[in-house]
C-alpha positions as semicolon CSV with decimal commas, in nm:
position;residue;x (nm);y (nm);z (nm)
1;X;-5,671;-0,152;-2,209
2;X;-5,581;-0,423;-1,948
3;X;-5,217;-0,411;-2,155
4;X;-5,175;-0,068;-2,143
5;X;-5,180;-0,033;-1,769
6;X;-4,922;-0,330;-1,724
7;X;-4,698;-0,157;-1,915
8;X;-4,719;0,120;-1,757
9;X;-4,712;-0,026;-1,393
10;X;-4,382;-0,233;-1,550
11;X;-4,213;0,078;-1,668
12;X;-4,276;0,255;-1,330
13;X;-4,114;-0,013;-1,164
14;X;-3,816;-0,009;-1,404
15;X;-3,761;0,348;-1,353
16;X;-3,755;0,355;-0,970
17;X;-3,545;0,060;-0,989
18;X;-3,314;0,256;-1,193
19;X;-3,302;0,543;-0,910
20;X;-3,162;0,315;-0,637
21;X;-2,803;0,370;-0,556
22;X;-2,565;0,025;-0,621
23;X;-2,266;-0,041;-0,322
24;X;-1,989;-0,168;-0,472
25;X;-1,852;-0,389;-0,156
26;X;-1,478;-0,306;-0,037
27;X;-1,389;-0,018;-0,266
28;X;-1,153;0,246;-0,038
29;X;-1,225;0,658;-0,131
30;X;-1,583;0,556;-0,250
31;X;-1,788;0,722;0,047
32;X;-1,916;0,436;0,181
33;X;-1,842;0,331;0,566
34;X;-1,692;-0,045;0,472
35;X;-1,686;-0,356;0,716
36;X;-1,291;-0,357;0,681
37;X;-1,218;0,052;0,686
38;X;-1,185;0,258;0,971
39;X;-1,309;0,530;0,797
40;X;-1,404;0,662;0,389
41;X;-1,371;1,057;0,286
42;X;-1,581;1,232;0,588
43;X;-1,767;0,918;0,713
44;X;-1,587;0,784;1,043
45;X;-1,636;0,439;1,240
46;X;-1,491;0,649;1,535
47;X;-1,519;1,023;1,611
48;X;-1,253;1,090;1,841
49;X;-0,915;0,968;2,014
50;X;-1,082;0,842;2,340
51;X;-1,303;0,615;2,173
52;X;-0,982;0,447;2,060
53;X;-0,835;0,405;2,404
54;X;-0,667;0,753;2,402
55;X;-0,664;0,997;2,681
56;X;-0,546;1,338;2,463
57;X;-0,660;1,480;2,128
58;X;-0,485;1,790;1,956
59;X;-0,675;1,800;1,696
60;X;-1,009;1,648;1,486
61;X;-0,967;1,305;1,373
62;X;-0,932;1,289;0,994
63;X;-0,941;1,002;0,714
64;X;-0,618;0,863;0,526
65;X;-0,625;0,803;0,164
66;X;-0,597;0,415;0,307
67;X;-0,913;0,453;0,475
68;X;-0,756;0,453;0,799
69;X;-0,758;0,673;1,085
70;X;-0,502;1,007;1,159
71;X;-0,411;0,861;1,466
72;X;-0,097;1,152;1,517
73;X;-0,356;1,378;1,635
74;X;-0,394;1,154;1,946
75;X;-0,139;1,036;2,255
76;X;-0,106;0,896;2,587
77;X;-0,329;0,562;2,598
78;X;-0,301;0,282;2,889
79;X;-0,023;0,062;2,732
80;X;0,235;0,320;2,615
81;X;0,464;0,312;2,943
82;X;0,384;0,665;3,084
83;X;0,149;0,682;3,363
84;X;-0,108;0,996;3,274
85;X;-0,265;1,037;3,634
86;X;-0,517;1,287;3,524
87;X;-0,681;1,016;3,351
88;X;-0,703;0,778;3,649
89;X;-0,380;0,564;3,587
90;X;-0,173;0,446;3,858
91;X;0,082;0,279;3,686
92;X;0,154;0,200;3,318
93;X;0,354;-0,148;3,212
94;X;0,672;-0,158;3,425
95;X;0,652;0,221;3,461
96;X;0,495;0,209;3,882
97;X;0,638;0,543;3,934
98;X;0,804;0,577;4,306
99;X;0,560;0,371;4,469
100;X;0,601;0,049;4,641
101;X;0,427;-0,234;4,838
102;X;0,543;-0,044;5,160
103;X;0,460;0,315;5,026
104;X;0,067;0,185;4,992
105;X;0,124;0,049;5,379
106;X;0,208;-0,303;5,278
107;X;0,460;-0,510;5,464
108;X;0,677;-0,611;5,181
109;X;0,610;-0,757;4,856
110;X;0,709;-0,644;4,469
111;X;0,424;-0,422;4,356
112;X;0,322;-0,475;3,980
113;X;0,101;-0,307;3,712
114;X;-0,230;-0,453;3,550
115;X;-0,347;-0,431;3,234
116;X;-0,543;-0,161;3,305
117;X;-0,337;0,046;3,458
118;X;-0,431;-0,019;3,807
119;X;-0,182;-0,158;4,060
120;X;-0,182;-0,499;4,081
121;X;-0,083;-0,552;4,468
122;X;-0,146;-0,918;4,480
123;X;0,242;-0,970;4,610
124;X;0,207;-0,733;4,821
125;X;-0,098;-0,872;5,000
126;X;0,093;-1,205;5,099
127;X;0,294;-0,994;5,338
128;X;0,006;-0,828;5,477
129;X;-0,084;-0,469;5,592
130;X;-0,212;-0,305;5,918
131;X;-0,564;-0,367;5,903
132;X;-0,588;-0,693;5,764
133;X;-0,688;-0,903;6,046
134;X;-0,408;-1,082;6,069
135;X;-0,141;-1,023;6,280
136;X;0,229;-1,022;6,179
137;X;0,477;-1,039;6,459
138;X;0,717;-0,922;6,308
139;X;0,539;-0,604;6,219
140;X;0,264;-0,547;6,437
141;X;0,163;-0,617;6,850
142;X;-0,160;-0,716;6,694
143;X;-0,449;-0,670;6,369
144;X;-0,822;-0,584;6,470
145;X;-0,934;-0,868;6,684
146;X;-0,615;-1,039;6,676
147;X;-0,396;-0,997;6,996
148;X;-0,181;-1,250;6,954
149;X;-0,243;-1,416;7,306
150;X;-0,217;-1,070;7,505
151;X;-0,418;-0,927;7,753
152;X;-0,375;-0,616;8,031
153;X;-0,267;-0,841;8,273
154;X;-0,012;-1,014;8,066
155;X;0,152;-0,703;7,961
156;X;0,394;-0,665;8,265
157;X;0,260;-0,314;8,354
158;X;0,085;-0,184;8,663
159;X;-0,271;-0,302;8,486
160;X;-0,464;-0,550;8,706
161;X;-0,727;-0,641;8,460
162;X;-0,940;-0,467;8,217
163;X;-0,990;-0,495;7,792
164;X;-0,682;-0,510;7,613
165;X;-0,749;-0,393;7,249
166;X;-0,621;-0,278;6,938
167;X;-0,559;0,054;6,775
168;X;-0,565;0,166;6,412
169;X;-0,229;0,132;6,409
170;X;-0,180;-0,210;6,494
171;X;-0,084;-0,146;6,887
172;X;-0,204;-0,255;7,169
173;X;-0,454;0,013;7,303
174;X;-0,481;-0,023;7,711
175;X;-0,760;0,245;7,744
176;X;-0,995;-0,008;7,865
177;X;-0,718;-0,175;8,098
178;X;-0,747;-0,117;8,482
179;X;-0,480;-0,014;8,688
180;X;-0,591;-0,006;9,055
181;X;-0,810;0,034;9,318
182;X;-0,807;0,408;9,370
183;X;-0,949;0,428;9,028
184;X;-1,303;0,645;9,121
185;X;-1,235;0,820;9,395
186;X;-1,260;1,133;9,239
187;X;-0,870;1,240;9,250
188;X;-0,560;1,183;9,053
189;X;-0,344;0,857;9,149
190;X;-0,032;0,764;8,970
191;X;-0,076;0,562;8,676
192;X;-0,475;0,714;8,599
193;X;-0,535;0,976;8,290
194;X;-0,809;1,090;8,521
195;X;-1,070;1,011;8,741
196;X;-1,435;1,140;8,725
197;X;-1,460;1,492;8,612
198;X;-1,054;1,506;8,754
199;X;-0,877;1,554;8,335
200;X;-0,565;1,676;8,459
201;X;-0,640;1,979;8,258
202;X;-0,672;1,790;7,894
203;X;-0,942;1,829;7,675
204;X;-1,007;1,697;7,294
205;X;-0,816;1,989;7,133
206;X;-0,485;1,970;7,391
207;X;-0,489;1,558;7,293
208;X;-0,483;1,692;6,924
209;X;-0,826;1,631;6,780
210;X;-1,053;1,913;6,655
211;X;-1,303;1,909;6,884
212;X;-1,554;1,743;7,126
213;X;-1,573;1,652;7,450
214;X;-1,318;1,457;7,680
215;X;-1,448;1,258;7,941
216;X;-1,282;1,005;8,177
217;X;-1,411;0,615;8,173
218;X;-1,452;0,364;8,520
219;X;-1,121;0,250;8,466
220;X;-0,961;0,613;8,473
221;X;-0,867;0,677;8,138
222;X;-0,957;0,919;7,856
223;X;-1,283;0,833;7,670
224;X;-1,210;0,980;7,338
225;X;-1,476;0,879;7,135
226;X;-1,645;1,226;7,107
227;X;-1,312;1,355;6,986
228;X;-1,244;1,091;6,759
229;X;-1,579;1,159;6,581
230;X;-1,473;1,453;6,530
231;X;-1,100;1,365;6,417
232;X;-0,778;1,454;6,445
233;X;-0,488;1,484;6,171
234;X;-0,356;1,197;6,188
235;X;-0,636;0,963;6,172
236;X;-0,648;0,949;5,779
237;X;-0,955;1,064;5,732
238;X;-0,943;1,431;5,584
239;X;-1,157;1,685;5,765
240;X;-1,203;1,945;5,533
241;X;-1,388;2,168;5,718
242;X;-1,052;2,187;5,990
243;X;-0,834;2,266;5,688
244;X;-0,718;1,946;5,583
245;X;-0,623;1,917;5,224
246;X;-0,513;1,550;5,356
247;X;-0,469;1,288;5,615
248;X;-0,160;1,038;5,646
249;X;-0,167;0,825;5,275
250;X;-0,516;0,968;5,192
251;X;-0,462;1,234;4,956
252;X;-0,821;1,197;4,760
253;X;-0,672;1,092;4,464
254;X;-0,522;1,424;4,443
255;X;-0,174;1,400;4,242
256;X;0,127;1,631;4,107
257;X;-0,026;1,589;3,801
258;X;-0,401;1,697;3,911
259;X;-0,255;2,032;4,084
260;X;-0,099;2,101;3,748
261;X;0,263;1,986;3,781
262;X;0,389;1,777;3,557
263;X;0,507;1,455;3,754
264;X;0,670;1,384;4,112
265;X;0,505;1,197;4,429
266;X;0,285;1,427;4,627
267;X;0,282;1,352;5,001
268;X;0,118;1,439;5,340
269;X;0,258;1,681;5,610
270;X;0,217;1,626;5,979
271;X;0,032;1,915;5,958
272;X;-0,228;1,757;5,735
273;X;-0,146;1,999;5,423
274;X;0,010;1,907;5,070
275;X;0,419;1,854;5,063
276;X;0,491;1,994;4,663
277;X;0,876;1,944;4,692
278;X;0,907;1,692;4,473
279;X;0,593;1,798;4,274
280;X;0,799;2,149;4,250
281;X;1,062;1,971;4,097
282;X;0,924;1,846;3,835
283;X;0,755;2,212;3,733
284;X;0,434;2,230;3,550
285;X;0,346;2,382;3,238
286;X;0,338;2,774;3,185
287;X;0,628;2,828;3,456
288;X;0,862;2,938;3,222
289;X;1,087;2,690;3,252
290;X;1,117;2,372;2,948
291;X;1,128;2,099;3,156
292;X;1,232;1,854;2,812
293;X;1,096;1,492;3,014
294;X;0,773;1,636;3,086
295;X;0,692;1,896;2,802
296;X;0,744;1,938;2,387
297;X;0,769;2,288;2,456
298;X;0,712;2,604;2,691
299;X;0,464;2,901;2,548
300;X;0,734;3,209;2,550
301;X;1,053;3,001;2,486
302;X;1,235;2,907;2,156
303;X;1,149;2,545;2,067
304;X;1,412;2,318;2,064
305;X;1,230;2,131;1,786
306;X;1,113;2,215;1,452
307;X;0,910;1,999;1,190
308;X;1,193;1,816;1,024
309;X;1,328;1,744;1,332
310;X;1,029;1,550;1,474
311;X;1,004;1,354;1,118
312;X;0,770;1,557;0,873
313;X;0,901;1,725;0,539
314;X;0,861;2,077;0,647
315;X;0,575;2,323;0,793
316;X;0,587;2,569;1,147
317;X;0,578;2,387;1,442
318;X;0,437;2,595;1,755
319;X;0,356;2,488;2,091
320;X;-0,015;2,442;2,232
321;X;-0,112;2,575;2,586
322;X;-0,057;2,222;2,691
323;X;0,313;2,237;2,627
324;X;0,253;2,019;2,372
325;X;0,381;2,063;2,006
326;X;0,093;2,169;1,755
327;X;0,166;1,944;1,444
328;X;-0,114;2,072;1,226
329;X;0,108;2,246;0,995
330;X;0,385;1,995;1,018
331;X;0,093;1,688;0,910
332;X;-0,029;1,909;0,659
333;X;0,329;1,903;0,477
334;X;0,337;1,524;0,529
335;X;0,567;1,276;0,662
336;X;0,666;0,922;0,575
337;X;0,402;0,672;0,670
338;X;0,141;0,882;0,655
339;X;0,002;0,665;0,358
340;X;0,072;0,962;0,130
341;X;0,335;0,992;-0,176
342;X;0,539;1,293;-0,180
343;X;0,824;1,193;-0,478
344;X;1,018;1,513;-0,358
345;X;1,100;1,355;-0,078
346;X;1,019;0,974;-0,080
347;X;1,113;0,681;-0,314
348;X;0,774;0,489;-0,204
349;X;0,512;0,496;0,131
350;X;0,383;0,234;0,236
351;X;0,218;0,058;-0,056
352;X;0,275;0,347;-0,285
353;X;0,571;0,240;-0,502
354;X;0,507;0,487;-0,778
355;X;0,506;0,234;-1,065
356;X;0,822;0,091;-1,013
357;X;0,971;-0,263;-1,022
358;X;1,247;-0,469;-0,912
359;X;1,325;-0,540;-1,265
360;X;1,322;-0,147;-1,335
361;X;1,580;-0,101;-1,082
362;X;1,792;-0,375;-1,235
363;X;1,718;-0,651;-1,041
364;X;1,635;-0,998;-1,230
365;X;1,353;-1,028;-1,009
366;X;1,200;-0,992;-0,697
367;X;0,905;-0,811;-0,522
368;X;0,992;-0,444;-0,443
369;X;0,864;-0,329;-0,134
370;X;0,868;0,006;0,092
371;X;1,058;0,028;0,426
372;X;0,981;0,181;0,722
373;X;1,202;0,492;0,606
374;X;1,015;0,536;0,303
375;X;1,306;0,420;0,098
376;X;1,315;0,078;-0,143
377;X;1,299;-0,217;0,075
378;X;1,553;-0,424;-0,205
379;X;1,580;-0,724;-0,014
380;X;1,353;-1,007;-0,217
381;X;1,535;-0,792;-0,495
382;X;1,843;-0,857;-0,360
383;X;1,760;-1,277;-0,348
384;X;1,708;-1,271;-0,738
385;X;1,997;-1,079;-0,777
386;X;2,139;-0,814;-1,033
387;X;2,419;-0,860;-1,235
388;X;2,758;-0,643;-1,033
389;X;2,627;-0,812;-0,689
390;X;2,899;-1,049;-0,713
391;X;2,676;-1,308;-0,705
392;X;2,605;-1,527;-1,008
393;X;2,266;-1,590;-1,080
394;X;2,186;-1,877;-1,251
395;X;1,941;-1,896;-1,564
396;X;2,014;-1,486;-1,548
397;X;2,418;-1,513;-1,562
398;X;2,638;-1,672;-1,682
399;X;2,915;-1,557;-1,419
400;X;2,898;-1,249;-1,195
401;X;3,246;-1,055;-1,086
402;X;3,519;-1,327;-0,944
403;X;3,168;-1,598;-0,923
404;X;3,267;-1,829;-1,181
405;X;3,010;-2,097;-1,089
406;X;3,183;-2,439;-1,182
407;X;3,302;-2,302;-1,539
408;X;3,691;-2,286;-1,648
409;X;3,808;-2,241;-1,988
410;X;3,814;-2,606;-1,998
411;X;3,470;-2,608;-1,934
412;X;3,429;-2,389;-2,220
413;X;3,591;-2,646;-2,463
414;X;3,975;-2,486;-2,472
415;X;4,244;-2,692;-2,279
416;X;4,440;-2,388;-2,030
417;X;4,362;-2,058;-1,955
418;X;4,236;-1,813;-1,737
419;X;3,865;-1,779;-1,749
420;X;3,728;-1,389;-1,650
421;X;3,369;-1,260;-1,624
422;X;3,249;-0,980;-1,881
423;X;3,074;-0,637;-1,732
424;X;2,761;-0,792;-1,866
425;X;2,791;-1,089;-1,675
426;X;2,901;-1,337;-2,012
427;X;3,200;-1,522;-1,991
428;X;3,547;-1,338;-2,100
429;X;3,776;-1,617;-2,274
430;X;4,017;-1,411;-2,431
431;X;4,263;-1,563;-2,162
432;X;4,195;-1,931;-2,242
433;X;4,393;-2,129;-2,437
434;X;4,404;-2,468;-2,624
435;X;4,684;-2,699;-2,578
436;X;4,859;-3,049;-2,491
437;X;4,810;-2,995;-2,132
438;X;4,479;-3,204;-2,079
439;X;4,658;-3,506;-2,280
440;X;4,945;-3,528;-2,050
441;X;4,842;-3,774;-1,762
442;X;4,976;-3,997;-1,490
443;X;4,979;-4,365;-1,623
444;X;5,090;-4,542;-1,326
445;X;5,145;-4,503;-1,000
446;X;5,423;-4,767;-0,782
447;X;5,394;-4,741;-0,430
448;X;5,616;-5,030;-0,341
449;X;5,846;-5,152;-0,029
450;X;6,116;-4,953;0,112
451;X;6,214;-4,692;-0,152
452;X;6,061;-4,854;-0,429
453;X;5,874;-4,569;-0,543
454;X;5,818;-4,418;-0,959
455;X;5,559;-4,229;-1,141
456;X;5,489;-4,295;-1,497
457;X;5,360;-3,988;-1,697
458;X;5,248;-4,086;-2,074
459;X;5,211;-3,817;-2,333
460;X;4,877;-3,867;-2,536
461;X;4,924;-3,520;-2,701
462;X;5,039;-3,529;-3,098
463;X;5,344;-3,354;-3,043
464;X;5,627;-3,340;-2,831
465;X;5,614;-3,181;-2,507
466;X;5,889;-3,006;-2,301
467;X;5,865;-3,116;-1,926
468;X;6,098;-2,793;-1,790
469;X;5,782;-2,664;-1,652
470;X;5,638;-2,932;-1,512
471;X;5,646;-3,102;-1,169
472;X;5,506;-3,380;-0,913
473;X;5,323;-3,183;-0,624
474;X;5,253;-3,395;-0,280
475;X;5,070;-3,343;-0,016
476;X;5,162;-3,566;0,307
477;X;4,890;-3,675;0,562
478;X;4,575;-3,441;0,427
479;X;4,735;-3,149;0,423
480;X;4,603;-2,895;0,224
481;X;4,892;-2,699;0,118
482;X;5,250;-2,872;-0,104
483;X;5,463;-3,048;0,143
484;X;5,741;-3,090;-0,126
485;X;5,787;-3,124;-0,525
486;X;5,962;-3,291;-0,767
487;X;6,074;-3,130;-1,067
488;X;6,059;-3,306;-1,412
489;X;6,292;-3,266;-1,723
490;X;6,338;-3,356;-2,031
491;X;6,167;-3,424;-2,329
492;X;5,827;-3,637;-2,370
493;X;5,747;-3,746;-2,729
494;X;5,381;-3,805;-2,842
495;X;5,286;-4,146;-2,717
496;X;5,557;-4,224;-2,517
497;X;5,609;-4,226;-2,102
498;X;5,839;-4,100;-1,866
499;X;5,923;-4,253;-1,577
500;X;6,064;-4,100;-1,262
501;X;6,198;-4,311;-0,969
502;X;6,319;-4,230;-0,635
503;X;6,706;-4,327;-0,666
504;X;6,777;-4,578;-0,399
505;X;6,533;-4,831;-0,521
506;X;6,643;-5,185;-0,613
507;X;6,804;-5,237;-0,927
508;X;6,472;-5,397;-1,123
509;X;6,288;-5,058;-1,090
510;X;6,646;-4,851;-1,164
511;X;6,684;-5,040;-1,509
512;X;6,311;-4,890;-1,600
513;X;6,331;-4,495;-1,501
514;X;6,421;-4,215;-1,706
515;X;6,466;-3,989;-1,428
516;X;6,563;-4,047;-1,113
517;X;6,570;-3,849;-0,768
518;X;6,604;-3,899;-0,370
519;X;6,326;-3,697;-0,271
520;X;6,042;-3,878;-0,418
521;X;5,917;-4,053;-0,120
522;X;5,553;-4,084;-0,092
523;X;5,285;-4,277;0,139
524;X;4,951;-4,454;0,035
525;X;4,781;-4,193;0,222
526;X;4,984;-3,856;0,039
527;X;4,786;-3,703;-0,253
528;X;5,024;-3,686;-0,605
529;X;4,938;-3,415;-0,859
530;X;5,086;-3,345;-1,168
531;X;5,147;-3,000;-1,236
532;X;5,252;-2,798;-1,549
533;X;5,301;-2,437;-1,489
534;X;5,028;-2,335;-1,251
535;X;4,770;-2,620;-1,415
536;X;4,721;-2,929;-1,241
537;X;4,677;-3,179;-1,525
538;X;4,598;-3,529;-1,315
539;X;4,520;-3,587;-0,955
540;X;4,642;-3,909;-0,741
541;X;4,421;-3,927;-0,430
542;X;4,216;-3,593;-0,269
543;X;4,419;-3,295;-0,183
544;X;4,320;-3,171;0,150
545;X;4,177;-3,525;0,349
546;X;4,308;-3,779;0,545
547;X;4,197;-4,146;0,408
548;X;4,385;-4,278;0,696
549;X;4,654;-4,501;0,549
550;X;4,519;-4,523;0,174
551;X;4,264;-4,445;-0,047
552;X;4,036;-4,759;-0,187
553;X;3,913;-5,065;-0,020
554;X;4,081;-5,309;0,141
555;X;4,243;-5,508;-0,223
556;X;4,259;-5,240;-0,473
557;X;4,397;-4,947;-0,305
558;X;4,702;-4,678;-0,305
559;X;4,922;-4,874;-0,065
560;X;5,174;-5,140;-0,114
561;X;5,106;-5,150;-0,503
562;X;5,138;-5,089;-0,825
563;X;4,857;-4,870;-1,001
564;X;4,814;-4,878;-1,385
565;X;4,589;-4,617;-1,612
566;X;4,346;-4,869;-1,723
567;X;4,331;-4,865;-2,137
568;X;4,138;-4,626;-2,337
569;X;4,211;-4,379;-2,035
570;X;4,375;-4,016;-2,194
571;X;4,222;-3,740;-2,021
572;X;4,399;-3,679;-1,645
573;X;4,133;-3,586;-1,337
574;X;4,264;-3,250;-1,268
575;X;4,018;-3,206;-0,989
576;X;4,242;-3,257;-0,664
577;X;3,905;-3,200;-0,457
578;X;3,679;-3,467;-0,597
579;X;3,644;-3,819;-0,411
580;X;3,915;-4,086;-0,511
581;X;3,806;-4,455;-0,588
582;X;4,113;-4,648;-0,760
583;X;3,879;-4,860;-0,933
584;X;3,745;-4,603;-1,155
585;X;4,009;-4,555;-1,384
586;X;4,303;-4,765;-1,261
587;X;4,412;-5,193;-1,257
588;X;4,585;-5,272;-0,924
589;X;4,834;-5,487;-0,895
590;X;5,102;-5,628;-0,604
591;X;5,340;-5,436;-0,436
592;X;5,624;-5,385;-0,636
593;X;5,538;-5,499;-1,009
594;X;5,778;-5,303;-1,267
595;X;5,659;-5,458;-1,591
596;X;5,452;-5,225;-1,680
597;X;5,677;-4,925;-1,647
598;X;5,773;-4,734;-1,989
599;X;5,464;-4,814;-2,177
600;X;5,088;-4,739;-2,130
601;X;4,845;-4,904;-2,344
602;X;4,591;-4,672;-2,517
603;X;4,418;-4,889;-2,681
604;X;4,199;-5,184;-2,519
605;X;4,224;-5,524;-2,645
């Protein structure tokens, strides 16, 4: 019995265990709220634009298939450069409006804008403001308590004595200063405001103020401190209840904006009531007029704008009481960005690429990605490459367009040629050719005194070979380009050499040439190549530098000797660009040595 209720106690617990619901942890359009989403389906971390630091919402917020937020339905936040005033900014960024250190009553000073939007008048504040306690000549007779050193009887007037103090304007106030002697005998003398119940006619309301009463003080002047609890305009304090909508700078923190225009500095009269020129011309919403840096759009007029226009795929735009644009049917089309595929008019969206690859695009490689513009971001294509780029990508290619890589049809095991690239990116040799030219090289090389100058060439190919096309190429000093040539002639047999010698040399050197000329007047420093047609066969030196006055070290080098192909040599250097060390290939030997002219030994013994 004991059994039976175990397992039936067991298989309770089994089947309620079964009931609870399992969380799988990070999984976007599941439902569930995640740590790292901002929202999933209807469930929202925050339900509207202000509790993500916006001021306006046009619509409800809504959840992305990316399990982020619909933040188009929101603008104007503290950070985006436009000062909203209805929502307590002052300032937004480097956007202060028209105000100023001096239009807030400061002396000077460069006004600037915190981070939250507040004015941040610390510059201002080192140049000081009425009120501040402490006097600035410049600006001010004196501050509050601060009189500079003044008193009524060192003001130069007709005062005798008395308290010299200081008005709310940061002048000196001589109310309390005494002028003579007559002062209380009941009738007007020059220089008194009054004396006794004698007011010269004046009262609270004929000194401006609202009300009270006027009364004169010992020293014969007005004691206004009944009127001045009532106020005056003037005294920047707004008395409502005398019709002042505002005083001096104190407006209440009523803007343009809050009366319902749409920007502009709102001001104070003398008379104490609201100058709206410059609100005016800014307009405000509903007047009828579009006023385009203020407003989207105008109820009553033709927008300007339509859906495509402001970046969506289609839909009606129409304008909100706010003169703002109403995008709901615009967003409900879509746009790029908005985390959502639409092939009709998108190649990708953000991470949506639709299942396609570099390599499906042609590319050898790469990660595709989506740009901004909703179009193929090909650029880590573009760094693999794809064959037409121009480009050759090596293991991919073997040559790409007029990109050859190193390759030449020598390369390729023929001896001339033109090598071309193939519309498949393979080599084309159907230009190269096999021949004698790689077997015809320069044997030696006499750089001697004076004009004692010859070039041996030796023919290692197994037939004889016509020199009409051929020639000597130099190039004096480094330069890059010919500086003169030498045309050869004649006929070379297989295995023989040819010997070319500048004309005027001595008579040693003469008996040894088979061709002789006047130009052939080279340096140790001038590059010599041997040239058949447009192939250059064997190189002398490195076209295009300067060694200074030879190539080599300071024994075996091109000047002031003689340079013989050392034996076994048969193949030229045909690469004019390559470094030149005479020891490699050639025996050097003291200027002018002939001996060796007319035969070049193959084989080594």
């Amino acid at each position: 019995m004991l059994k039976a209720n175990c397992f039936v106690v067991i298989s309770l617990m089994l089947m309620t265990a079964c009931d609870a619901k399992v969380k799988r942890v990070g999984s976007c359009g599941d439902g569930f709220l995640d740590p790292d989403e901002e929202c999933d389906g209807i469930e929202l971390r925050f339900t509207d634009c202000a509790s993500l630091g916006y001021h306006e919402q046009i619509a409800p917020l809504t959840c992305r298939e990316n399990c982020t937020l619909e933040r188009r339905v929101c603008s104007g936040r503290c950070g985006d450069a436009t000062i909203q005033t209805e929502a307590g900014e002052e300032c937004d960024g480097e956007n202060i409006g028209t105000y100023s250190c001096q239009e807030l009553g400061f002396y000077g000073g460069t006004l600037a804008c915190a981070e939250d939007c507040r004015f941040d008048k610390a510059d201002c504040e080192t140049y000081g403001r009425c009120g501040d306690g402490v006097r600035q000549e410049q600006d001010e007779q004196c501050d509050l308590l601060d009189l500079g050193g003044a008193s009524c009887g060192t003001l130069g007037l007709q005062f005798t004595g008395g308290n010299l103090r200081c008005d709310s304007h940061c002048a000196y106030d001589t109310t309390d200063c005494v002028t003579s002697d007559d002062c209380g005998n009941g009738q007007l003398d020059e220089g008194e405001e009054c004396d006794r119940d004698q007011l010269d006619g004046q009262s609270c309301g004929s000194l401006g103020y609202h009300g009270g009463d006027l009364t004169c003080r010992t020293d014969c002047r007005f004691e206004v401190a009944d009127c001045v609890a009532v106020g005056r305009c003037g005294d920047n304090v707004i008395q409502e209840e005398y019709g002042e909508l505002c005083d001096g700078s104190n407006l209440a923190s009523v803007t343009c904006v809050s009366l319902g225009y749409n920007a502009g500095t709102l001001t104070c009269t003398n008379e104490c009531a609201h100058e709206l020129a410059d609100c005016e011309a800014s307009g405000r919403c509903g007047d009828g007029v579009l006023q385009g840096e203020y407003e989207d759009c105008e109820p009553g007029i033709a927008l300007v704008a339509d859906c495509v226009s402001l970046g969506y795929y289609g839909g009606v735009l129409s304008c909100s009481p706010e003169c703002r644009y109403e995008l709901a049917s615009c967003i409900g089309v879509g746009s790029c960005g908005d985390g959502l595929w639409q092939s009709a008019f998108e190649d990708c969206d953000g991470e949506l690429l639709g299942g396609n690859t570099c390599v499906g695009l042609g590319y050898h490689g790469g990660t595709l990605a989506c740009s901004a513009e909703c179009s193929w971001d090909l650029v880590s294509c573009a760094a693999v490459g794809r064959c037409g780029d121009g480009l050759r990508q090596d293991p991919f290619e073997q040559c790409d367009g007029i990109d050859l890589g190193p390759a030449t049809c020598q390369t390729s095991g023929y001896d001339y040629g033109t090598l071309a690239c193939g519309a498949d990116c393979l080599f084309d040799l159907s230009d190269c050719r096999r021949g004698f030219l790689e077997y015809l090289i320069i044997s030696e090389y006499v750089e001697g005194f004076s004009n004692n100058k010859a070039l041996e060439i030796w023919n290692g190919y197994e037939m004889d070979v016509s020199l009409a096309d051929c020639r000597f190429d130099f190039y004096n000093n480094g330069f890059s380009s010919v500086s003169y040539s030498v045309s050869l002639s004649g006929t070379l047999a297989s295995g023989e050499s040819w010997v070319v010698c500048n004309s005027s040399a001595v008579a040693d050197l003469l008996t040894r040439c088979d061709q002789l000329t006047g130009t052939l007047s080279f340096n140790g420093d001038d590059a010599v190549a041997l040239v058949c047609g447009e192939f250059i066969l064997d190189v002398i030196g490195q076209i295009g530098t300067d060694p200074g006055s030879y190539w080599g070290d300071a024994t075996q080098n091109t000047m002031d000797h003689t340079l013989r192909r050392k034996c076994g040599i048969d193949i030229g250097d045909p690469n004019g660009s390559d470094i030149f060390n005479p020891s490699e290939q050639w025996d050097v030997f003291p200027a002018d040595t002939f001996d060796g002219l007319g035969v070049h030994q193959l084989t080594c013994k």
